[in-house]
C-alpha positions in Angstrom: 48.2 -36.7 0.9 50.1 -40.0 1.7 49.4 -41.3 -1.3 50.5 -38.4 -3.5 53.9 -38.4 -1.3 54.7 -42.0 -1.9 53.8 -42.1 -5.7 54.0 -38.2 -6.7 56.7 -38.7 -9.1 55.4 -41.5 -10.6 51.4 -39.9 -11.4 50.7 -37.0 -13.3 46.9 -36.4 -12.6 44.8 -36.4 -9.3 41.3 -37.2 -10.4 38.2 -35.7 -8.7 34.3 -36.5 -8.8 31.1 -34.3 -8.2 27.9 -34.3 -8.8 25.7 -31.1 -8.5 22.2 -31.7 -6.7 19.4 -29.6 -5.4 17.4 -31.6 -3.5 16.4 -29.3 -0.9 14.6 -27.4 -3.6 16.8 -24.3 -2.2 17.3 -22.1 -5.7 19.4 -19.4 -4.3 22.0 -22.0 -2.0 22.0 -23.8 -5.5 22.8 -21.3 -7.5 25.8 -20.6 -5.2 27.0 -23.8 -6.2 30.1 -22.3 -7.7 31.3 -21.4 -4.6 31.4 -24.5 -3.2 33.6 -25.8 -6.7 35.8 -23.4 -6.4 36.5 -24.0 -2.6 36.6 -27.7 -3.0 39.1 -27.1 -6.4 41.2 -24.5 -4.4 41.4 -27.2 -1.3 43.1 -30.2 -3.8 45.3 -28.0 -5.3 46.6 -27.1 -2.3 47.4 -30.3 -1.2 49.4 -30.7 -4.8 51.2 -27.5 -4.0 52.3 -28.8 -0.2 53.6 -32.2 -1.4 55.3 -31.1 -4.1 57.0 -28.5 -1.7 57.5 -31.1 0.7 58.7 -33.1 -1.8 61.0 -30.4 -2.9 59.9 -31.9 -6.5 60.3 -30.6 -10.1 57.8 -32.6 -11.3 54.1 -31.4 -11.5 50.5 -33.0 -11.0 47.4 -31.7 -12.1 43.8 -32.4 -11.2 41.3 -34.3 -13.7 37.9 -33.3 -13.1 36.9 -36.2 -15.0 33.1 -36.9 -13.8 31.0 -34.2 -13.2 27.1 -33.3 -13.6 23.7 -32.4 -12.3 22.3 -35.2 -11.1 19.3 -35.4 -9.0 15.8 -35.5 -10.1 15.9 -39.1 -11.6 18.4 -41.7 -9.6 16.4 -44.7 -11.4 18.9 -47.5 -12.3 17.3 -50.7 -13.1 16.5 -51.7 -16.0 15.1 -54.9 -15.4 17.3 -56.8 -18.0 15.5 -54.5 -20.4 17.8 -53.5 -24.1 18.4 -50.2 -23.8 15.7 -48.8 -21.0 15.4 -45.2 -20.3 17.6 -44.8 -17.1 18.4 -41.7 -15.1 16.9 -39.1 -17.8 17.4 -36.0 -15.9 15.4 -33.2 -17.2 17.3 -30.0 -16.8 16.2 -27.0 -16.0 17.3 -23.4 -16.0 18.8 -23.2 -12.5 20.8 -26.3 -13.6 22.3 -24.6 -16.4 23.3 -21.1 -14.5 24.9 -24.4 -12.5 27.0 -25.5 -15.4 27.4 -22.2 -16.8 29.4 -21.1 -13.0 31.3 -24.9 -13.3 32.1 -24.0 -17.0 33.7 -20.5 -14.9 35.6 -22.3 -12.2 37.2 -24.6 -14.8 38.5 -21.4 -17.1 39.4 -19.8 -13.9 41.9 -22.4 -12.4 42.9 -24.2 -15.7 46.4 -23.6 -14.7 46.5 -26.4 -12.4 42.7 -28.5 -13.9 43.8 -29.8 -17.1 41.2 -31.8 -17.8 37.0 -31.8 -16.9 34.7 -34.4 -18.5 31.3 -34.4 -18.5 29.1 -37.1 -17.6 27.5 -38.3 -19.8 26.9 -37.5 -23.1 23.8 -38.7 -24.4 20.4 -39.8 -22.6 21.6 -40.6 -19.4 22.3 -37.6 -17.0 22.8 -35.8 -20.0 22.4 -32.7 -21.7 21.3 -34.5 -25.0 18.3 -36.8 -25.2 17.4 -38.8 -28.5 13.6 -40.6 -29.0 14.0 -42.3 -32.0 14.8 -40.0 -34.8 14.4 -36.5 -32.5 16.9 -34.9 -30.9 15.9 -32.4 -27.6 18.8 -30.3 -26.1 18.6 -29.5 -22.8 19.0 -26.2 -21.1 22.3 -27.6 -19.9 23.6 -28.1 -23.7 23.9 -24.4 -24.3 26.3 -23.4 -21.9 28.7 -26.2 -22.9 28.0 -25.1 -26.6 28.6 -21.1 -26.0 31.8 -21.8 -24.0 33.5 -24.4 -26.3 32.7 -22.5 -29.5 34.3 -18.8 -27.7 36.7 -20.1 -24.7 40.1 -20.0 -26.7 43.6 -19.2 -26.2 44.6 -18.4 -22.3 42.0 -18.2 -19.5 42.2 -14.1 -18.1 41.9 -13.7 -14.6 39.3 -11.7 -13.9 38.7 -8.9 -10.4 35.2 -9.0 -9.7 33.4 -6.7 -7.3 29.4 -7.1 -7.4 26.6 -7.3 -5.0 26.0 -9.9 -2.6 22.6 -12.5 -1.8 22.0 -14.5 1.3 22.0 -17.8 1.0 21.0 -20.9 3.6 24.0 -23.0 2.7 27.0 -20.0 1.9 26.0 -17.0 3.5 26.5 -14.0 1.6 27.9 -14.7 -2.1 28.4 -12.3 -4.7 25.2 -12.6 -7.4 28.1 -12.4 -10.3 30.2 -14.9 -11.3 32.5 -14.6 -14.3 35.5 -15.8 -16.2 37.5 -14.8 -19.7 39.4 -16.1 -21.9 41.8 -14.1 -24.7 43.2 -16.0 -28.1 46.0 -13.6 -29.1 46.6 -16.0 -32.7 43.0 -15.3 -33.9 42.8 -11.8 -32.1 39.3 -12.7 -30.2 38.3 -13.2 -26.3 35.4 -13.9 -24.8 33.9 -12.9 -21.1 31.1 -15.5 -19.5 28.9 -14.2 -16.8 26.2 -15.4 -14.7 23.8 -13.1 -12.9 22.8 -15.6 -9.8 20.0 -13.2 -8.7 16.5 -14.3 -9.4 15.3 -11.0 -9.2 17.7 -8.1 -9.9 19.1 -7.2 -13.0 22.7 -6.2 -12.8 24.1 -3.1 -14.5 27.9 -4.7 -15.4 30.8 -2.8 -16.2 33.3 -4.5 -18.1 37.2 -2.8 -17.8 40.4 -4.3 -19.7 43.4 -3.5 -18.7 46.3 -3.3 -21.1 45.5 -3.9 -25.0 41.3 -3.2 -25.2 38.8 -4.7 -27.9 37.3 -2.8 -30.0 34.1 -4.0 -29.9 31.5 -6.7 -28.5 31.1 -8.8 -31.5 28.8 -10.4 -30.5 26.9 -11.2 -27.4 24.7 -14.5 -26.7 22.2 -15.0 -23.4 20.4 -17.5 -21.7 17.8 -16.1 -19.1 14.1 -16.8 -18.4 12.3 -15.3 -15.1 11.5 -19.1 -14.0 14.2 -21.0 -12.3 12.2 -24.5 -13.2 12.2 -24.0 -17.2 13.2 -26.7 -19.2 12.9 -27.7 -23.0 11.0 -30.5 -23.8 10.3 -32.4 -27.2 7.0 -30.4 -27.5 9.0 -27.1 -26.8 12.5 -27.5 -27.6 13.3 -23.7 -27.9 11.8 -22.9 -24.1 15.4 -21.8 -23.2 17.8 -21.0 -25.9 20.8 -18.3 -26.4 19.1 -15.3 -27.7 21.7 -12.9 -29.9 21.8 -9.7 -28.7 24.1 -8.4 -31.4 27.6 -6.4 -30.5 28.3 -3.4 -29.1 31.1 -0.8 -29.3 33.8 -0.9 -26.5 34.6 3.0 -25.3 38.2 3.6 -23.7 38.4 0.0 -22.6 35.0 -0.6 -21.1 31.8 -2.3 -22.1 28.3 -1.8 -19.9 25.8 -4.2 -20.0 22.8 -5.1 -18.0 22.0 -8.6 -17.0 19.0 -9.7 -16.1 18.3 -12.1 -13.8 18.6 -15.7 -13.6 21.1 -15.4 -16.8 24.3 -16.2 -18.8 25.7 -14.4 -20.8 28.8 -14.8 -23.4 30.4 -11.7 -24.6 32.9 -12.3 -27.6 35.0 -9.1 -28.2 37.8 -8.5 -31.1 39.9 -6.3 -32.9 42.2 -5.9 -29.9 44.4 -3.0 -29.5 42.5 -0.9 -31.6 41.4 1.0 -27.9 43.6 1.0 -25.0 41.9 0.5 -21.2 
């Protein structure tokens, strides 16, 4: 704070740093993760909003989210002077990508004031990539990124939410849904992204717009699997993948779907205004 009051008109990003671990081996305080990013995200911008009222300043800074990741099954570092040695190749696992599929959430949800969110890294190291030579193995960690940047477009929607709750150890009671949506009125598309957090009840979802309606579900890709520890592997590569579920008409503004457990779920919708919600 008395940083960002002696140099607030001179900066125009606060950056911020976390790293997602589970090394309690706690699956359902993990996969409330996204409550704790969203708390932590709502507590900076906060402090951006108090000392630019204090302040009394026209000028604006946002946050940078600019190093985040799982990160904790492999902390090796030292490579021993080697070229190029395999360091910190985390091997992800579906509870790690309902993770970044609910980070993937917050970010839509409060990209008003986070303008920017970089993953680290890219390739091999913590990463959701890993080349040997010639192959290439995605991680169940790439496909969340993939479905979000190929349908989050246009302006993040703000969604109401009301679903059923799970204990956790670390949270206490958290709603098992988590979602977030995005609209792209030049291309006349949007998109909804949902994780069911429960790792044993499917979730009957109803979907409601309000205002201008799609159509229709164009399409609708999922991950899910029934064990939290999956992971793809150069043997198996397609252990945990998007399945296509195909679309679905939209009725008076609403969409129900069921999701099953332990999933994400991207729903791209179109043809807006042909229904009204």
């Amino acid at each position: 704070r008395i940083v960002l009051e002696t140099c607030w008109e001179r900066v125009d990003y606060l950056a911020v740093h976390e790293y997602a671990t589970n090394h309690a081996d706690d699956t359902a305080s993990y996969l409330a993760l996204g409550v704790e990013f969203e708390d932590y995200l709502d507590t900076v911008a906060g402090l951006l909003r108090f000392v630019k009222a204090k302040r009394r300043s026209q000028h604006d800074v946002y946050l940078s989210w600019d190093e985040w990741n799982v990160w904790y099954k492999d902390r090796s570092g030292r490579g021993g002077w080697q070229v190029a040695p395999p360091l910190s190749e985390e091997v992800y696992n579906l509870e790690d990508a309902l993770v970044v599929g609910q980070w993937l959430n917050v970010f839509l949800r409060h990209c008003d004031v986070l303008k920017i969110a970089c993953l680290a890294q890219v390739v091999n190291t913590i990463s959701p990539l890993t080349v040997r030579g010639d192959q290439l193995l995605r991680h169940t960690t790439y496909y969340p990124i993939l479905l979000v940047a190929q349908h989050a477009t246009g302006q993040s929607l703000a969604p109401l939410i009301t679903a059923p709750e799970g204990e956790t150890r670390r949270f206490g009671s958290v709603p098992l849904l988590d979602a977030a949506a995005s609209y792209d009125a030049a291309r006349g598309r949007g998109a909804v992204f949902l994780v069911n957090r429960s790792q044993r009840e499917a979730i009957t979802t109803e979907i409601a717009w309000r205002g201008d309606a799609p159509g229709q579900a164009t399409a609708i890709h999922q991950i899910a699997g029934t064990d939290p520890k999956a992971v793809n592997t150069f043997e198996r590569p397609d252990h945990i993948v998007p399945r296509a579920l195909g679309g679905q008409p939209v009725r008076d503004g609403t969409l129900t779907l069921t999701l099953p457990p332990l999933s994400f779920t991207v729903i791209a919708t179109g043809d807006y205004g042909a229904t009204r919600g």
